[in-house]
N, C-alpha and C positions, 0 to 999 in steps of 0.2 A: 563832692562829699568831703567832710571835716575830716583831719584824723581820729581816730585810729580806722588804716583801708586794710592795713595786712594785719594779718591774725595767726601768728602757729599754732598748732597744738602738736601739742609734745604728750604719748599716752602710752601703755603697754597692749590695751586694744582697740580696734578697730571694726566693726561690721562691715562689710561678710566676710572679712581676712581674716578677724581672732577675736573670738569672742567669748567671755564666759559668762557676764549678766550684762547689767545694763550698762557699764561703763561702756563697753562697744560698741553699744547699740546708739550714745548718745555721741561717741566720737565720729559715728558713721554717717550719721543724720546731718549734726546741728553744723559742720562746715558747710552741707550742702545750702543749708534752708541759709548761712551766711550768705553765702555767693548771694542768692539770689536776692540778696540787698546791697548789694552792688560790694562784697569785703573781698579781696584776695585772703582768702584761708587756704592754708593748705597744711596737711597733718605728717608726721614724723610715727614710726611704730619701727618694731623690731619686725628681721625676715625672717618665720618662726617655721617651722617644718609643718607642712600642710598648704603652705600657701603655694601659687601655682607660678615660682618661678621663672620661669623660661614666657610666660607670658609679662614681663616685666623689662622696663629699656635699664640697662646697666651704665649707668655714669660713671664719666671716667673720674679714676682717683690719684693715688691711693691716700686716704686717711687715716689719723692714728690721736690716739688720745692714751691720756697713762690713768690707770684704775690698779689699785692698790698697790701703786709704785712700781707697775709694769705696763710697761708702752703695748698698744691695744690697737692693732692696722685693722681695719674694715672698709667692706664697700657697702654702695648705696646704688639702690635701682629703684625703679620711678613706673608709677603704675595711678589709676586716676581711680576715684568712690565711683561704683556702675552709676550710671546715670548721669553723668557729673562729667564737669570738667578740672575738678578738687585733685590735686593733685599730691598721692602717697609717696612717700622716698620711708623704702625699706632699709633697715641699718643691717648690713649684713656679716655677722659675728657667729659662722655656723659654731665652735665650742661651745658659745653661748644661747643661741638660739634654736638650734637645729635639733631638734629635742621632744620627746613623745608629747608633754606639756607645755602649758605657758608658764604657768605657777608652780608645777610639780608635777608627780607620778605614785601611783599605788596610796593617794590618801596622805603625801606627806612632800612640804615644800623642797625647793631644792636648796641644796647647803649655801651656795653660793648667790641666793637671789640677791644681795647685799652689793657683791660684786657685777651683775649682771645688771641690774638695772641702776646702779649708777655709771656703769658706761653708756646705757640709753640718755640716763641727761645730760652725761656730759660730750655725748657723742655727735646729740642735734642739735647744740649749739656750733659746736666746731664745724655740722655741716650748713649753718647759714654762713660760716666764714667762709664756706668756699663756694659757696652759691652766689656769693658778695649780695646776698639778701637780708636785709633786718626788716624784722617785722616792726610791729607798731606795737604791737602787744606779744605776748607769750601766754599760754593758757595751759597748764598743766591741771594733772588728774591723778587724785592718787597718792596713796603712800609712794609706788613705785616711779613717780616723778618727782618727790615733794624734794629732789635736790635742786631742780630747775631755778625757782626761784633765788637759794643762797647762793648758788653757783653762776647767777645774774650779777648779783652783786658783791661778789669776789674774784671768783679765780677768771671772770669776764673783762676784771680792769683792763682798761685800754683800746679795748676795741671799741668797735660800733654798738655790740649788744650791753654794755656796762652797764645795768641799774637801768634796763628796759621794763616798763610795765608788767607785773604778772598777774595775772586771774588764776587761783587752784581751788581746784573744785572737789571738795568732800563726796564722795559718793559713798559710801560706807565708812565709818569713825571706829569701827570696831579692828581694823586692820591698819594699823599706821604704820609698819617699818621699823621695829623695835629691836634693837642690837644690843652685845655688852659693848662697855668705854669701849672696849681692847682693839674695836671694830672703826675704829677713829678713823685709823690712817687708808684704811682700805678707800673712802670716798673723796680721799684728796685734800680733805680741809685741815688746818690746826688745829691746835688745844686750845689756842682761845675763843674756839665756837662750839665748844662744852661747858654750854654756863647753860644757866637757869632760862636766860630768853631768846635762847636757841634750841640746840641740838641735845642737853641734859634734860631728862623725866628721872627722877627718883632715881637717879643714878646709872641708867643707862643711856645708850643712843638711838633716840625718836627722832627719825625722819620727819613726819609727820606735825610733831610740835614745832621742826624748823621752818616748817613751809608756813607755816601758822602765823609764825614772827616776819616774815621775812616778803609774803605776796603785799604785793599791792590792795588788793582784792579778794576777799574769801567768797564763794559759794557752796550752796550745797542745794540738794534734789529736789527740795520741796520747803515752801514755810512753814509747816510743821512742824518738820525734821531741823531745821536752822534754830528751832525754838528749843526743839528738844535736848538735841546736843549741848546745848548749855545750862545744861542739868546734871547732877551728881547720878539721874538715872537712866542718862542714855550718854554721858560725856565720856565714857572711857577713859576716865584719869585725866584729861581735856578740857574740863568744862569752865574751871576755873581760864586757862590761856586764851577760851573761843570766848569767854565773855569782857577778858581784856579787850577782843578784836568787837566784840560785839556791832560796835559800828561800821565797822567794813566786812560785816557777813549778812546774805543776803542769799535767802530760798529762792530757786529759779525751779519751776516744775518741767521735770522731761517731758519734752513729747513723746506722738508716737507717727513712723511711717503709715498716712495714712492715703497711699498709695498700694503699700504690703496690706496694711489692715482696714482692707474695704471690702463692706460685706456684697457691696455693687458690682466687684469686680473681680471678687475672689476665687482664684483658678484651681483651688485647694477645698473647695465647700459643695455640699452637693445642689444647691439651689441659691440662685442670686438676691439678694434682697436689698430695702434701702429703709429710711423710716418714713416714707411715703407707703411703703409698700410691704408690711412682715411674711404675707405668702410663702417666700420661699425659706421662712425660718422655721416653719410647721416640719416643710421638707426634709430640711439643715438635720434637725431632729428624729425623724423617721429614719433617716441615714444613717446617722450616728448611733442612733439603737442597735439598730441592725450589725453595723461594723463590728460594734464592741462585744454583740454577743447578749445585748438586754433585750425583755420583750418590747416590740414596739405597743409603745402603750402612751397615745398624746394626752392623758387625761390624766398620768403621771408627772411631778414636778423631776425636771432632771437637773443635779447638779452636778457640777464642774470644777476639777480643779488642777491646775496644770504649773506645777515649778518643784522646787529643789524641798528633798525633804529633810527639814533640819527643824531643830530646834526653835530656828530665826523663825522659820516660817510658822511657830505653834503649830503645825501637824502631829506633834506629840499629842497637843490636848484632845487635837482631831482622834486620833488611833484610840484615845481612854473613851470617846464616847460612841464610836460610830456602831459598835454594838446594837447600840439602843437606838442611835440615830434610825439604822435598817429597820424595826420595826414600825416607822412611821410611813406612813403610804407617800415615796420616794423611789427615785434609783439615784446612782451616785456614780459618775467615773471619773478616775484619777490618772492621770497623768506624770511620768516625776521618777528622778534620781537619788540617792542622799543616803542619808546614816542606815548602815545594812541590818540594823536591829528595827527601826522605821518599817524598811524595805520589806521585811519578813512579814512583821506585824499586818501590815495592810496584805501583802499577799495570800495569810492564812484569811481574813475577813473575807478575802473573796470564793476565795473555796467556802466559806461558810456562809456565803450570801449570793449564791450565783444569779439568780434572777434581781438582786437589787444593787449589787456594785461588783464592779468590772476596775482593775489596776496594773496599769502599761508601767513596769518601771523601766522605763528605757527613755532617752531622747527621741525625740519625732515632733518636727515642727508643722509637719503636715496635719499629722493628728490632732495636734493642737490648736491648729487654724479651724479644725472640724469641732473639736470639743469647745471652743467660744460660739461656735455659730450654732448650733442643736443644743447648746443647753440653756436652760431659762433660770437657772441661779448659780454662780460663782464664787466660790470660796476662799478666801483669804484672810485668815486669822491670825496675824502675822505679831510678834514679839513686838520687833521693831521694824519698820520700812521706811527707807531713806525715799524713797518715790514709789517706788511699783510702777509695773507697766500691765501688768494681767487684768488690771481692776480697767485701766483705760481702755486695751483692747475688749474688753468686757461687754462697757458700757459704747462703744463703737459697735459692736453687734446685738444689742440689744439684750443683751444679758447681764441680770443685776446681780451684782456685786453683792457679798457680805463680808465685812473686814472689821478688824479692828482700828478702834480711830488712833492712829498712831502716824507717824509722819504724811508722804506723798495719798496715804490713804483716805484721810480724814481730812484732805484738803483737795481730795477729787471726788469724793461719793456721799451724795448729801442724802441724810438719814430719810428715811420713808415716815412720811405724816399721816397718818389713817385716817384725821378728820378730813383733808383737802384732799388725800388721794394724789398726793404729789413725792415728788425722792427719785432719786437713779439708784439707792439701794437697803443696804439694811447696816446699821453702825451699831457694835457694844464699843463697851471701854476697857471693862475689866477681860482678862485671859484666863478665865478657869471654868474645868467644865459642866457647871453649871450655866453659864450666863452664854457662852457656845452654843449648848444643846438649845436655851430658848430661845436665839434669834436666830435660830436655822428652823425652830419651832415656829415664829413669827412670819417667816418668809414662805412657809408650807402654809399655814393656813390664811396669809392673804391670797396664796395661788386659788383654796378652795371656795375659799369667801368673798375673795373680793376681790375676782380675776379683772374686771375693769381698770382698777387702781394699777393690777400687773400693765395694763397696756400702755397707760397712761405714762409709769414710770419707763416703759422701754423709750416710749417717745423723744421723752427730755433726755434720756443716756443718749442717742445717739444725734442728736443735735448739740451736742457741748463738743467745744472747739479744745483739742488737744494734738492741733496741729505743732509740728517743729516752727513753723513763722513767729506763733507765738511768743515761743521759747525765744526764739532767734532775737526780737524786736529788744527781750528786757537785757539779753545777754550785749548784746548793741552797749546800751545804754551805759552797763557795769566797763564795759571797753571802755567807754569813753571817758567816763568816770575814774579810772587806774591812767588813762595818759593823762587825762588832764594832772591827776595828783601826781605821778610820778615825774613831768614835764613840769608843773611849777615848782616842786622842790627840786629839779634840778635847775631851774633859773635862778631861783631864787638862792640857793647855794653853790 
């Protein structure tokens, strides 16, 4: 095998160790599905409270790195992805990690994330110095890495990692690391990398713009969303710096564990099914009626809808029409966390619609395994979506999707055709609710009218390949693509 064979990544989560969307889920995965093309990855995370310690080999140290002009000793334990032989090295900073959150507590960041996760990047590079490991590439994620990169090619001089290839991966543009100047000295670096094609945005300090200038390699979740960001309507202040890089940015679409999300094998669903075989999604359904307290009633369309309720997610526009949605012959269960004004909103519709929707706000992934598998339309209306995974596991169980075409969305769920009777679901464009109400309108009465086309479309949803291999194969490529560039300009210079 050619270079590049080792791979780090450098990330603030990890599946099943810390997770809060999908950045974790994609750090947890896509090392795996590397290995298994022959790469040495292995990942770096902080040891955050929750995680199961004492099951963990502690390596010997001691280490120290200095973060805003004070020397920072930490250890490192070594722990492998389940399944896997990927190996995790926790960075162990309990002031900094050991902590009710990852991000924060009660709704509100911690004062010091500034501080805390620039000693994550600059903490796992110091420990490939002492692993006497370099990788071939580096891959960070995140505003909360986007120092890895400049701290490649600076405060790295001399060593082995000096101006190593980086891959950084956009997974959300809305959250980039945004500080005052004043916050300069805290990450280590000078004044002279607060200029315009660094670390400066409109006068403050953007992480995120530095990684921008400074990777080898840009990605993000989906080609959509890589199109989209380089727009004044989803760039975040950005659009103008991501379309200087335009040529080294490149949509890679997540996968999904489809190992966890198999509806053939799933230990969480009440009946097993495949697309050979729907039988036990009639079941899946009867099940899930019953759980959540709806009548069981198979002659009813049920829909689903399971994640964070925010604004991102247009479950706002959801809340203004589900009123009137309930008087269409439906039921509806929702699943989901998020803005407590949200939270209410939906909770009273269910006191006032007990027989047609049902609203768990709580976390429950089991629930959720059940609510993809018993319902027969999915909902997702989403602002903006850098990928989604809801729509994939969706269409992995045989339940179509309806989204708005906006990033990962509208490059996984191909619109329903009514003359051929073909689609895996139902796509608008616009987010307001009117054009909501009629393609949740459209997907009710192809259920009544034209339940064949229903079948047809389960079909093709769970025969489309969104395995991590996939992922893995283009991710390959962009590897090769940042050594090769960053190896000839160091020859060549």
């Amino acid at each position: 095998m050619l270079p590049p064979e080792q791979v780090l990544f450098v990330a603030s989560e990890c599946a099943p160790f810390a997770k809060t969307g999908g950045l974790g889920d994609v750090v947890g995965a896509l090392p795996k599905a590397l290995r298994q093309l022959g790469f040495d990855a292995r990942v770096i995370i902080p040891l955050y409270s929750g995680i199961r310690w004492d099951d963990l080999e502690t390596l010997e140290g001691p280490l120290s790195v200095v973060v805003g002009g004070e020397r920072r000793p930490f250890g490192v334990r070594l722990g492998r992805l389940p399944g896997s032989d990927v190996p995790v090295y926790f960075l162990e900073h309990h002031y900094f990690f050991d902590r009710d959150g990852i991000y924060g507590s009660a709704g509100e960041g911690y004062s010091d994330n500034l501080e805390r996760f620039s000693f994550l990047s600059r903490a796992s590079l110091e420990l490939c110095r002492m692993l006497g490991w370099t990788p071939d590439v580096v891959h960070a994620h995140d505003w909360q890495t986007a120092l890895v990169p400049l701290y490649l090619d600076t405060v790295m001089w001399g060593s082995s990692l000096y101006r190593l290839p980086c891959v950084f991966t956009i997974h959300n543009l809305a959250y980039q690391g945004v500080y005052g100047a004043d916050a300069l000295p805290v990450i280590g670096l000078g004044l002279e990398h607060f200029n315009a094609f660094e670390l400066e945005h409109f006068g403050s300090l953007n992480l995120m713009k530095g990684a921008i200038y400074h990777a080898t390699q840009l990605t993000t979740v989906s080609p959509t969303y890589a199109r989209e960001i380089q727009t004044s309507a989803y760039g975040f202040g950005l659009d103008g710096v991501l379309r200087a890089r335009g040529a080294d940015l490149t949509g890679v679409l997540n996968g999904i564990d489809v190992d966890e999300w198999n509806p053939a094998t799933d230990p969480n669903i009440a009946a097993r099914f495949d697309e050979r075989d729907l039988a036990g999604k009639a079941a899946c359904k009867a099940a899930l009626q019953r759980e959540v307290g709806l009548p069981v009633a198979p002659e009813l369309p049920l829909f689903g809808l399971v994640g964070r309720l925010t604004d991102q997610k247009g479950v706002d526009v959801l809340a203004e029409i589900l009123d009137g949605l309930l008087e269409l012959p439906l039921q509806f269960v929702l699943l989901g966390t998020g803005d407590p004004a949200l939270e209410r909103r939906f909770a009273a519709s269910a006191e006032r619609h007990p027989e047609r929707f049902r609203a768990f706000l709580r976390f429950d992934d089991a629930l959720a395994h059940r609510i993809e598998a018993g319902s027969d339309f999915f909902l997702m209306p989403s602002r903006f979506e850098p990928c989604g995974l809801n729509q994939l596991y969706s269409l992995r169980y045989g339940t179509l999707p309806i989204v708005r075409a906006t990033g990962g969305l509208a490059d996984t769920v191909v619109n329903y055709d009514e003359k051929a009777g073909s689609g895996t679901g139902f796509v608008f464009r616009d987010l307001y609710p009117g054009s909501l109400y009629s393609t949740i309108g459209w997907a009710v009465s192809t259920w009544y009218d034209r339940r064949p086309h229903v079948e047809r479309m389960r079909h093709q949803a769970m025969v489309a390949d969104f395995s991590w291999r996939r992922s893995a194969l283009e991710y390959a490529e962009l590897y090769r693509r940042a050594w090769s560039l960053r190896s000839g300009a160091q020859r060549g210079g």
